[in-house]
Backbone atoms as SQL, in Angstrom:
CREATE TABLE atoms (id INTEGER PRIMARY KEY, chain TEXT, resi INTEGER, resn TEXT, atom TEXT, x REAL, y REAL, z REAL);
INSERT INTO atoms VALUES
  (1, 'A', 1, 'UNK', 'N', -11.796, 24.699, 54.154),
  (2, 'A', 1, 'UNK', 'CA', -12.207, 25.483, 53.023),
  (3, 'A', 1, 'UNK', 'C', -11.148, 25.435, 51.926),
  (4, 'A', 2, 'UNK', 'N', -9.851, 25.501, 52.390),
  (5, 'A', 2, 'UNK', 'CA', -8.689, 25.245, 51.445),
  (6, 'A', 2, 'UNK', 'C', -8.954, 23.956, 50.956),
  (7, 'A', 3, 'UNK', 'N', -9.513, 23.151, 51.314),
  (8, 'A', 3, 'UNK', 'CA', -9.284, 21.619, 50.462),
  (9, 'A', 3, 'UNK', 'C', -10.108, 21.442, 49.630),
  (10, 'A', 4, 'UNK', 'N', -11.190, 22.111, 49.657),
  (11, 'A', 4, 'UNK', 'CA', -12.495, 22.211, 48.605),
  (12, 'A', 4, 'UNK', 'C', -12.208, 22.905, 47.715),
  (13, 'A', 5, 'UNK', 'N', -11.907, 24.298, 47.975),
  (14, 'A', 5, 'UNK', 'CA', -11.191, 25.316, 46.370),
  (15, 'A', 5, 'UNK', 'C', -9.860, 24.423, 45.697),
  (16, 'A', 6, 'UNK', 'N', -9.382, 23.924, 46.144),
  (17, 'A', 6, 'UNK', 'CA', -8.255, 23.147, 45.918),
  (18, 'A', 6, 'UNK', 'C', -8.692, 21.776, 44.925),
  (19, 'A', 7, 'UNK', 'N', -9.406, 21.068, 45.198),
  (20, 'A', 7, 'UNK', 'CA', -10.140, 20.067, 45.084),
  (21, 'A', 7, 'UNK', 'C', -11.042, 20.257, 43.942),
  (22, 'A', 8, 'UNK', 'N', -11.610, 21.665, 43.971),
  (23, 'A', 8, 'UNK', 'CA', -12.588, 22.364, 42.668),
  (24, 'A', 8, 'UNK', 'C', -11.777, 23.058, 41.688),
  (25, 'A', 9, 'UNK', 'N', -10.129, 23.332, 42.001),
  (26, 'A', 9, 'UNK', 'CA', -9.269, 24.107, 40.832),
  (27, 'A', 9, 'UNK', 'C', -8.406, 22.519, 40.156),
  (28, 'A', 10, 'UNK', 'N', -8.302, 21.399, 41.084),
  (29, 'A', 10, 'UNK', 'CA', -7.578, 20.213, 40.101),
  (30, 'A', 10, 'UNK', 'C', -8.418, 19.690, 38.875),
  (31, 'A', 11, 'UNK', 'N', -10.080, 19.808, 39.777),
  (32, 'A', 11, 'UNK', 'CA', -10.638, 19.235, 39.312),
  (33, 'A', 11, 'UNK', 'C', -11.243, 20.121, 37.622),
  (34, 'A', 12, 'UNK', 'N', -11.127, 21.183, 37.633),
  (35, 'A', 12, 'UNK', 'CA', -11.448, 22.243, 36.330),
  (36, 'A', 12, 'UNK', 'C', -9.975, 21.888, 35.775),
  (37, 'A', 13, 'UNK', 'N', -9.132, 22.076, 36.525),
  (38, 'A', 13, 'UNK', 'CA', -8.056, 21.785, 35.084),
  (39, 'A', 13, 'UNK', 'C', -7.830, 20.502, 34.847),
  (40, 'A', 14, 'UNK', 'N', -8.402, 19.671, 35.403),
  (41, 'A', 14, 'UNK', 'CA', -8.356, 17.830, 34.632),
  (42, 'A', 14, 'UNK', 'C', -8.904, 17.652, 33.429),
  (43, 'A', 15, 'UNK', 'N', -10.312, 18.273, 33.989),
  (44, 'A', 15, 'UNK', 'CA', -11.695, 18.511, 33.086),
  (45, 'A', 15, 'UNK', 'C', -11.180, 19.669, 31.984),
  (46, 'A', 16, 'UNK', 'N', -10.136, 20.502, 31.938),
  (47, 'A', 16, 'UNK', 'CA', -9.772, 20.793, 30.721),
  (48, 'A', 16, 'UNK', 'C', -8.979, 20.266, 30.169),
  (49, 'A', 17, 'UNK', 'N', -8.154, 19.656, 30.500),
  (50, 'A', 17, 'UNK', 'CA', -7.143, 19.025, 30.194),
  (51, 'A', 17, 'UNK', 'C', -8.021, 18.005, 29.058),
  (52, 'A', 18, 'UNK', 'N', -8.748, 16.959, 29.345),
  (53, 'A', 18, 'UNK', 'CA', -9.625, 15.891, 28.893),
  (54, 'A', 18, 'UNK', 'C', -10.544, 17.099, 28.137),
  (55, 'A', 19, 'UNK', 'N', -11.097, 18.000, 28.182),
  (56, 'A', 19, 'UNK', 'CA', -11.507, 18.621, 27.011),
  (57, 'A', 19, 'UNK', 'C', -10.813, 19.177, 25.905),
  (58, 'A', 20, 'UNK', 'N', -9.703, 19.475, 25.966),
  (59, 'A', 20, 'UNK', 'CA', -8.481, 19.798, 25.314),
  (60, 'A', 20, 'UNK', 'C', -8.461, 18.608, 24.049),
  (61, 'A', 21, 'UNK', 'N', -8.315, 17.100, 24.785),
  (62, 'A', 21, 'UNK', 'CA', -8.350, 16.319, 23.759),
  (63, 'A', 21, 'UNK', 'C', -9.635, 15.765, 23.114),
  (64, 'A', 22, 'UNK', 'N', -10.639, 16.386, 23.404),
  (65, 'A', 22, 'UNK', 'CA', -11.914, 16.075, 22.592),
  (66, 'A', 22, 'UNK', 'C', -12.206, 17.023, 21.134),
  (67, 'A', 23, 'UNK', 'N', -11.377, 18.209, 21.673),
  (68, 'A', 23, 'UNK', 'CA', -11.238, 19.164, 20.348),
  (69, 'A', 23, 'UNK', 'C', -10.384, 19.307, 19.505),
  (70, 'A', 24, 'UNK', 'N', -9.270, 18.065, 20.069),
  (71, 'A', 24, 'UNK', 'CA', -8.258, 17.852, 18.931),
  (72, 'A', 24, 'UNK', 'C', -8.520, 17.552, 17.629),
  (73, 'A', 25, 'UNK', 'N', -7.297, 17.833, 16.869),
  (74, 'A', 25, 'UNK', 'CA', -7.971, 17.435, 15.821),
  (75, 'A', 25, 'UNK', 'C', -7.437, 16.113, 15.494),
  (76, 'A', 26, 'UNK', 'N', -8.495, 15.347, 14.427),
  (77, 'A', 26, 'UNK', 'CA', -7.685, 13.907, 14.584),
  (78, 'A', 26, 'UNK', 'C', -7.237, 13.918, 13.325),
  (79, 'A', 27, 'UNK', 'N', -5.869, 12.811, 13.671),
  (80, 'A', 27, 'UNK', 'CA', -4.820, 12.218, 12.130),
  (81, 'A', 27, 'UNK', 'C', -5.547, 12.441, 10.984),
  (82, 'A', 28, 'UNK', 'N', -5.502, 12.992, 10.057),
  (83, 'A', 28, 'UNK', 'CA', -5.833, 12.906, 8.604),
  (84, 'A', 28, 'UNK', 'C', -6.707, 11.304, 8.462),
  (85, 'A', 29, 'UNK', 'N', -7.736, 11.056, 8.242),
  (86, 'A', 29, 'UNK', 'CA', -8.023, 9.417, 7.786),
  (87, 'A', 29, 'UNK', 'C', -7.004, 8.803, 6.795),
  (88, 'A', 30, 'UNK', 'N', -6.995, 7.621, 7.156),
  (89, 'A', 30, 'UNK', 'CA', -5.445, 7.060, 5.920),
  (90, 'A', 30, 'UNK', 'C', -6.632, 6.562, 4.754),
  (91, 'A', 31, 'UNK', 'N', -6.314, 6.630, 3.675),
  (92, 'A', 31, 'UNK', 'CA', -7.148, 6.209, 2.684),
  (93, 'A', 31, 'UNK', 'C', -7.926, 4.966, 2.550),
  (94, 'A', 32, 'UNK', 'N', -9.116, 4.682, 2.788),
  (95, 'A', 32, 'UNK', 'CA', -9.735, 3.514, 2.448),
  (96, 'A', 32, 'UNK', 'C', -8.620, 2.300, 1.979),
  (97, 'A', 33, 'UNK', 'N', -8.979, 1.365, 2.025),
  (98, 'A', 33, 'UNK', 'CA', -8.023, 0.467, 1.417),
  (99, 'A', 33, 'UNK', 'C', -7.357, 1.022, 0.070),
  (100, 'A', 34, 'UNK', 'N', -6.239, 0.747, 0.128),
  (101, 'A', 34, 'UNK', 'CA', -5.518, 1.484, -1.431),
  (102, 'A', 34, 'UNK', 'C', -6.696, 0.436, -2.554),
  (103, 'A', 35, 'UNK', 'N', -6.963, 1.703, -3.335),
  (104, 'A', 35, 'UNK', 'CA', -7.927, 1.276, -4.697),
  (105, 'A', 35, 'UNK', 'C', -7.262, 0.093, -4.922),
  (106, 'A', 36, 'UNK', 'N', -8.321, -0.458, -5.147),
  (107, 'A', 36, 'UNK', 'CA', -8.250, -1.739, -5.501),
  (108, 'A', 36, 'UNK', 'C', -7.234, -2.493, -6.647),
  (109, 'A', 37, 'UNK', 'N', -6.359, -2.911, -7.569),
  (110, 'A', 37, 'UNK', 'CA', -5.604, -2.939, -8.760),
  (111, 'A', 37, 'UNK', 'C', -6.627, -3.934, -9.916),
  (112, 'A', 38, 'UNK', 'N', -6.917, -3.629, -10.737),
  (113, 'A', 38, 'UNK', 'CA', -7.230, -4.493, -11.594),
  (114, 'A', 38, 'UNK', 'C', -6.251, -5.633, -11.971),
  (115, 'A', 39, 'UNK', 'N', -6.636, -6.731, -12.015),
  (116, 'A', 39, 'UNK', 'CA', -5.663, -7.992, -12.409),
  (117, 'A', 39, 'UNK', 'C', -5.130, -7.579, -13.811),
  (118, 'A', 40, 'UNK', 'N', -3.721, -7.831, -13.732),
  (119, 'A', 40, 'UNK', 'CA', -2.785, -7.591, -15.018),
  (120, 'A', 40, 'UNK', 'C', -3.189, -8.621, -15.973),
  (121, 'A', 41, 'UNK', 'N', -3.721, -8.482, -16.903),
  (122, 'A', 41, 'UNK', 'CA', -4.005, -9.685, -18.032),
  (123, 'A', 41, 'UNK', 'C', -2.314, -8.991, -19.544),
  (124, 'A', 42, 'UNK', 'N', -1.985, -10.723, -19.461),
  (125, 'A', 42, 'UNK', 'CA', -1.098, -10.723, -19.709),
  (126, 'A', 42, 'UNK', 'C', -1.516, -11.273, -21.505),
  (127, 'A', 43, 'UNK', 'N', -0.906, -10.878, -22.477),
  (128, 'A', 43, 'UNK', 'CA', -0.834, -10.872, -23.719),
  (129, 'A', 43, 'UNK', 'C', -0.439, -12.427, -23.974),
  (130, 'A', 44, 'UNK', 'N', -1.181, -13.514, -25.079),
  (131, 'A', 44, 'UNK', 'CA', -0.660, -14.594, -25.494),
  (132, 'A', 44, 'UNK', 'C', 0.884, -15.001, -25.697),
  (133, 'A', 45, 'UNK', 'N', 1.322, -13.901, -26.585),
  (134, 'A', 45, 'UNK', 'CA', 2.556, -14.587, -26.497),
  (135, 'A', 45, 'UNK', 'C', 3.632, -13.610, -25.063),
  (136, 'A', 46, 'UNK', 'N', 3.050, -12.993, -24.436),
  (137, 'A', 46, 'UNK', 'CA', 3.874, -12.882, -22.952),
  (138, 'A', 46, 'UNK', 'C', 3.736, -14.360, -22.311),
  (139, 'A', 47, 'UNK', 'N', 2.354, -15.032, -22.493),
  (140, 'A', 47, 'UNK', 'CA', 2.221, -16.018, -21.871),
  (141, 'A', 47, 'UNK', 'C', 2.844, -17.248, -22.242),
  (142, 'A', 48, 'UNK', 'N', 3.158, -17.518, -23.482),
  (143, 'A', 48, 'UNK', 'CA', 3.744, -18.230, -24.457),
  (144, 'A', 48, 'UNK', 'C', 5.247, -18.265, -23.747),
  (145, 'A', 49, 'UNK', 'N', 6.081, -16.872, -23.823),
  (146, 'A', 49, 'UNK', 'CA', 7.296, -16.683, -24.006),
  (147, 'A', 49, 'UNK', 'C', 7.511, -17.099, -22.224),
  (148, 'A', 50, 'UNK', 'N', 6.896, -17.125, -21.190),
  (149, 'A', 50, 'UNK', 'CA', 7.176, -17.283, -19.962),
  (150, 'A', 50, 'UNK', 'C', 6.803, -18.887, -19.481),
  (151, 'A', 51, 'UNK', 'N', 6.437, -19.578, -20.429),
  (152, 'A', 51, 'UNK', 'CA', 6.348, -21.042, -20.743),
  (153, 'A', 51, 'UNK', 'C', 7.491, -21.427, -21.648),
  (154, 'A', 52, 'UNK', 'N', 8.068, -21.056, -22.023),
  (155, 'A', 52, 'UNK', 'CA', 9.460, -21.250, -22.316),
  (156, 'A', 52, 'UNK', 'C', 10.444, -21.052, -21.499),
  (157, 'A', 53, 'UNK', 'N', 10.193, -19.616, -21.172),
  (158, 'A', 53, 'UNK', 'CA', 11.317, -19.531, -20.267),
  (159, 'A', 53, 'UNK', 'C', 11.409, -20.581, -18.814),
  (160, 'A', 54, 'UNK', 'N', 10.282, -21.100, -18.472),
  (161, 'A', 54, 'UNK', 'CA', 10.000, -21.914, -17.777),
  (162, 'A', 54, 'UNK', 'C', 10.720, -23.456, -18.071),
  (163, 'A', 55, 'UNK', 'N', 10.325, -23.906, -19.324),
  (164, 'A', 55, 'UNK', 'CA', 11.011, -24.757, -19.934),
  (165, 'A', 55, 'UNK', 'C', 12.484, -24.770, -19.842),
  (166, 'A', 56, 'UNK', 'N', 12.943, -24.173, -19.816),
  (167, 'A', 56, 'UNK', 'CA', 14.198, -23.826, -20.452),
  (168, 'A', 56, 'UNK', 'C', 15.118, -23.630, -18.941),
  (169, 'A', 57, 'UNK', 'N', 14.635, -23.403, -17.687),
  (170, 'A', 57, 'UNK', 'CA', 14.692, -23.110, -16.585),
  (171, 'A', 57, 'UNK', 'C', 15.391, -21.974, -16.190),
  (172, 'A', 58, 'UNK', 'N', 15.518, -20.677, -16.952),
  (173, 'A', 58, 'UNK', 'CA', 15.201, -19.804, -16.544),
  (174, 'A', 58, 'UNK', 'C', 15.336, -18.878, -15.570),
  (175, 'A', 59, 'UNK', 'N', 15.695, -18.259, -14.838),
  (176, 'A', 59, 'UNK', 'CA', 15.574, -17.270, -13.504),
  (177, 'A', 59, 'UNK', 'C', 16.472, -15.737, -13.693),
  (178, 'A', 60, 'UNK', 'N', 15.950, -14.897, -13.118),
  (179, 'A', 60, 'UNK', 'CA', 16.591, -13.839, -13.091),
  (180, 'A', 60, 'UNK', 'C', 16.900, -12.941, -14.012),
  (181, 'A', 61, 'UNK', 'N', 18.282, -12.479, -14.521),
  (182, 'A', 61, 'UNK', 'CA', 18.182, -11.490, -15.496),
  (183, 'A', 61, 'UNK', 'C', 18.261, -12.052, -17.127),
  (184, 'A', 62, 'UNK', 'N', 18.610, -13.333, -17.074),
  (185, 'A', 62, 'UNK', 'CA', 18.390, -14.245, -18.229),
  (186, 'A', 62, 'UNK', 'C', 17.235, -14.550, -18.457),
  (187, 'A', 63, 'UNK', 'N', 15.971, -15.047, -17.260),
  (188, 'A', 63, 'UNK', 'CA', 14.921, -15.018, -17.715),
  (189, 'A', 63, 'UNK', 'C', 14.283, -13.530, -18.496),
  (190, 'A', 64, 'UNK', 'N', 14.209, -12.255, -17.631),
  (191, 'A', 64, 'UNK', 'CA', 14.118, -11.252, -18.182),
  (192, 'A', 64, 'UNK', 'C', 14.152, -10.618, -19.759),
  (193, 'A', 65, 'UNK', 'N', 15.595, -11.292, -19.845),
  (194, 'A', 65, 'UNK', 'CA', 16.349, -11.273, -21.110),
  (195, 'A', 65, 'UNK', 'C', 15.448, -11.781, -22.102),
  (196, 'A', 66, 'UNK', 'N', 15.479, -13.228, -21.965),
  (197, 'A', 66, 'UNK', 'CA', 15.028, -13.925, -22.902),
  (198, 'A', 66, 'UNK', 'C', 13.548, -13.916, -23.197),
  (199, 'A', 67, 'UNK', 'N', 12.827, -13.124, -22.464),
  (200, 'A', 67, 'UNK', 'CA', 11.274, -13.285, -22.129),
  (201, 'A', 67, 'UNK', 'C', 11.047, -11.849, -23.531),
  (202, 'A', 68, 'UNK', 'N', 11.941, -10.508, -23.309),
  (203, 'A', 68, 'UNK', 'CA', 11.989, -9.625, -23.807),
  (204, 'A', 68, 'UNK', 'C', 12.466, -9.983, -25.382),
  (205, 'A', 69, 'UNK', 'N', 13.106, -10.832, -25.577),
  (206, 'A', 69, 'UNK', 'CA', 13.809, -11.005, -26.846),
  (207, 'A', 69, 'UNK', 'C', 12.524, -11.933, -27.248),
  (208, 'A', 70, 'UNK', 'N', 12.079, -12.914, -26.825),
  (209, 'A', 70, 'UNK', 'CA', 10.601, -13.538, -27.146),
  (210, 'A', 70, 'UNK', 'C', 9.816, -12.546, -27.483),
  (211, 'A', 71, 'UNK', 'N', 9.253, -11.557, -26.937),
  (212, 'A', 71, 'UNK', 'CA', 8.068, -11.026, -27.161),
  (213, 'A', 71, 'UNK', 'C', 8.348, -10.419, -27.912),
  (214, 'A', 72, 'UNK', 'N', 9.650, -9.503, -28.575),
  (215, 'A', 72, 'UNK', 'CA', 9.790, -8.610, -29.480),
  (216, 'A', 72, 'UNK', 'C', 10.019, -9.428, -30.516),
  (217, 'A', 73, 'UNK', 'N', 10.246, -10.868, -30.825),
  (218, 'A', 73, 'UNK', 'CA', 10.359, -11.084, -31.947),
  (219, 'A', 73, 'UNK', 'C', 8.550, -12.000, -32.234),
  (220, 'A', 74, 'UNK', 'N', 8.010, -12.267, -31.323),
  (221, 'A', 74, 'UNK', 'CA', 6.401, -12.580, -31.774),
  (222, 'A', 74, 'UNK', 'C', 5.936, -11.022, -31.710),
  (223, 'A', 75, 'UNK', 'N', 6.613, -9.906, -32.080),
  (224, 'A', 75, 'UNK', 'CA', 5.625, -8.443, -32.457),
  (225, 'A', 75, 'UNK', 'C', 5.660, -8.148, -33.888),
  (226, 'A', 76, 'UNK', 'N', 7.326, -8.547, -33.956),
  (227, 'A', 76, 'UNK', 'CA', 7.868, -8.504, -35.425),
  (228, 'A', 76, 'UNK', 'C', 7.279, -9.992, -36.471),
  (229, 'A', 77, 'UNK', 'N', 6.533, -10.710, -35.598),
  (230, 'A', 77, 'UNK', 'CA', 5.694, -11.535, -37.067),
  (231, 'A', 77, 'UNK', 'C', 4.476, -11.299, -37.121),
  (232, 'A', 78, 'UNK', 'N', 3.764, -10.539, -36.086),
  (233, 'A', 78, 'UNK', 'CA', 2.713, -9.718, -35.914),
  (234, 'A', 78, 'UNK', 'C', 2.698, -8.585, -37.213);
């Protein structure tokens, strides 16, 4: 008789245990894919001035440089 009450008290607290995690609550959903970005459309003479800098070969904070000093002076003949 002990092995049956025994057997019927593991078995209620398993069965709560496993109900316990059916009423959890779950992780926050992570957001759909992050919104989508619209493609950056880039201005003629950005495009201009990074074909130079290309030319010219360019990289790093000199490209930067020179890309910025391009575009501000095709604003100023604008």
């Amino acid at each position: 008789m002990k092995t049956i009450s025994s057997r019927a008290i593991a078995t209620a607290f398993a069965s709560m245990l496993l109900m316990g995690s059916a009423f959890a609550q779950t992780p926050a959903a992570a957001p759909a894919a992050k919104a989508e970005k619209a493609p950056v459309v880039h201005s003629a003479a950005s495009l201009e001035c990074s074909k130079e800098a290309d030319a010219k070969g360019l990289h790093g904070k000199e490209r930067k440089k020179f890309r910025s000093e391009c575009k501000r002076a095709a604003a100023d003949k604008k």
